[in-house]
N, C-alpha and C positions, 0 to 999 in steps of 0.2 A: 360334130362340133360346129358352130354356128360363127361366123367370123364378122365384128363390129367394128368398124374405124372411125375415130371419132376425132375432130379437131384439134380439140384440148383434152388435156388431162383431167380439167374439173366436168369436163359435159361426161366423157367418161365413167367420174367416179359419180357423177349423179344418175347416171344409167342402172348401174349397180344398186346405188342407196334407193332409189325409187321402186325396183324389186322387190328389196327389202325389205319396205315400208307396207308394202301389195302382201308380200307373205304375210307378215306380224298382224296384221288387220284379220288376217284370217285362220292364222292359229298364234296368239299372243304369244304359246310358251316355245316356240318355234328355237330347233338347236344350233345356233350358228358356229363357223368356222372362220379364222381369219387369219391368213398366214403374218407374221411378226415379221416388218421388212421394211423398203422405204416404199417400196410402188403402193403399198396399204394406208400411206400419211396421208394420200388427196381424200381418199374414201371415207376414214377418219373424221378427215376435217366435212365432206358432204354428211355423215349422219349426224355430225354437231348443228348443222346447219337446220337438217333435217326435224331434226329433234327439238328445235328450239325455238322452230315455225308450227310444231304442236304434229308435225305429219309422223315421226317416227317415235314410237312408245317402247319402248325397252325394261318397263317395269319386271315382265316375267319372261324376257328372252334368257335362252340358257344358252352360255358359253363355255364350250370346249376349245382345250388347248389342240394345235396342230402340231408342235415339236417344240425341243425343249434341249439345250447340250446338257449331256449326265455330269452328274455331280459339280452345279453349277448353283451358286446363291441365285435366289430372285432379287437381292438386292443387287445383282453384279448388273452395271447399265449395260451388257452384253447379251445377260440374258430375253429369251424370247419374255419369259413374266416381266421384267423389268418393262420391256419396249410396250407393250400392250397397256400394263396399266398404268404407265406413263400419257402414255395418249391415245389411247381409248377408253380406259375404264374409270380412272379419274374424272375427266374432263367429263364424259357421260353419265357419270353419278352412276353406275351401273352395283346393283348390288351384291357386296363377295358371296353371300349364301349361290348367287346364280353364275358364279364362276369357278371353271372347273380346267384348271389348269395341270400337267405334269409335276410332279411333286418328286425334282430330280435327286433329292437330298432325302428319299424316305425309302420308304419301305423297299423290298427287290419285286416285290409283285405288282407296282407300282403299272406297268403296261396293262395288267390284267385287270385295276381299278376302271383305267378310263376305257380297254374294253368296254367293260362291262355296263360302263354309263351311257357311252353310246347305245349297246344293244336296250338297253330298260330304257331310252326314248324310242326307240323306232328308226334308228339310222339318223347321220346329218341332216339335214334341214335346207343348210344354204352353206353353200363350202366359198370362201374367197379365197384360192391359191395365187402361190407366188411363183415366179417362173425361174428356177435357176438357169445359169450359164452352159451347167451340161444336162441342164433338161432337168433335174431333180424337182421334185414336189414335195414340201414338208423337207423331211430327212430322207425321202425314198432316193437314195440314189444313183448312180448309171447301174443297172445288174439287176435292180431290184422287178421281183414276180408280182402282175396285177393281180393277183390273188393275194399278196403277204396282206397280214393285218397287221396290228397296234406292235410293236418290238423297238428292243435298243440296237442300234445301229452302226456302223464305222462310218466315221465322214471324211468325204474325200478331201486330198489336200487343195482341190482347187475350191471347194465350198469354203474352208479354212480362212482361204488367202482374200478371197471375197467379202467373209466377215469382218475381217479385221476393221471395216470402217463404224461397228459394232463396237469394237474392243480397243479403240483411240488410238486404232491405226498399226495395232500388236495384230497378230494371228496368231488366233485363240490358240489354250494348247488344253482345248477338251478334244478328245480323241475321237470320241462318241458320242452319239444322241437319241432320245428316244421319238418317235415318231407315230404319229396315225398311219395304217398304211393303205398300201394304194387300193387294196377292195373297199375300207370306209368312205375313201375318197369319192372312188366309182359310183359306190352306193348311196352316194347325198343325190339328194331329190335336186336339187338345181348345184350349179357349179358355175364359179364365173374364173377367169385366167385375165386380169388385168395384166399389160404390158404396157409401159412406159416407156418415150427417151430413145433419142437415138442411137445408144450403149446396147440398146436388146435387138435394132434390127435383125440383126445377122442371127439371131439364136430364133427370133419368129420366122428368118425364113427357112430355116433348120426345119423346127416345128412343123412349120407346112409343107417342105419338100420332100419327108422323110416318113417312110413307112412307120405304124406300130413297133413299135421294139423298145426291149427292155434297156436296150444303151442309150437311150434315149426318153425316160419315163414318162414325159410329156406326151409323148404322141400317142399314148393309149387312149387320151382326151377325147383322139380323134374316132372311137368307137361309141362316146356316146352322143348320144343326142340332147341329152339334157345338160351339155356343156356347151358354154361362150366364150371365146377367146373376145377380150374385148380392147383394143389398142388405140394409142393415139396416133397421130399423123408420122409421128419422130421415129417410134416402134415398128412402124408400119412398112416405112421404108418405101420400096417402089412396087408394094404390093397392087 
């Protein structure tokens, strides 16, 4: 895994969107991934930016959901649907035929849908994760095997307690969540780990200091190569 520190958070989140931009030029229908969170709002607002200088085309990108809490409205502003096409998908004019979100309220086979949508493109694309507090990625949390795939999940009470600025400051009382797992993750062709803010220091230097292990799901990062921790000054700490 590749380590980037960047001044600010929008040079950052243009690092990122300028990737992105490199991919889609060269497979339009390219399948991206974007974890639903706040360290995702600069990145957001870069491929608004991006998009509207004519550099980023989103007509036939395809979006896959990363996680999602079970039995949860899209309309609930807590939800991961909620947060995404609140500001991303809206704001992008992004079309629903090409969004491919957890459908937490359907079906029980519902993991085995978006399986399978991943496996009929060819694996992720461009994965943007989000870095929890104890290392979780998506819903994969401390315990979880880089091997698991797409499943429903128990969420710990400290991911709970963390949400709550999701849920107007409640902690949630979804128990569970369904998530992409960490082999999809692995297996996206590029990977970026944005980290913002001086709140995450101390979890990137976790991150870095700290062998592979599954109590810590983040550090399997650190096996591959086609992964970028990319951070700002605040994150970075006295890296």
């Amino acid at each position: 895994m590749e380590n980037i520190i960047f001044d600010r958070q929008d040079e950052a989140a243009n690092f990122i969107v300028d990737k992105l931009c490199s991919l889609l030029e060269e497979k339009p229908d390219a399948m991206i991934c974007i974890a639903a969170g706040h360290t995702s709002l600069p990145i957001f607002e870069a491929m608004k930016e991006a998009q509207d200088e004519g550099r980023l085309d989103l007509e036939y990108a395809q979006f896959i959901g990363m996680s999602e809490w079970e039995r949860i409205a899209p309309s609930n502003p807590g939800s991961c649907a909620n947060f995404l096409y609140t500001n991303l998908f809206f704001p992008l004019e992004v079309e629903p035929m090409n969004i491919h979100l957890f459908d937490s309220l359907g079906k029980s086979g519902e993991c085995q849908v978006v399986k399978e949508l991943i496996r009929r493109h060819g694996g992720i694309d461009f994965l943007i994760a989000g870095l929890g507090m104890n290392g979780h990625l998506g819903f994969n949390e401390p315990g979880s095997d880089p091997a698991s795939s797409v499943r429903i999940v128990d969420i710990s009470d400290e991911t709970r307690q963390v949400a709550a600025k999701y849920f107007g400051g409640e902690v949630p009382v979804f128990p569970r969540g369904m998530t992409i797992g960490l082999h999809e993750m692995f297996a996206s062709k590029e990977i970026y780990l944005p980290v913002f803010g001086a709140d995450k220091a101390s979890v990137v230097k976790k991150l870095l200091d700290t062998e592979p292990t599954n109590e810590f799901p983040a550090t399997f990062l650190k096996m591959c190569d086609w992964a970028t921790l990319v951070l700002d000054n605040e994150a970075a700490g006295e890296l």
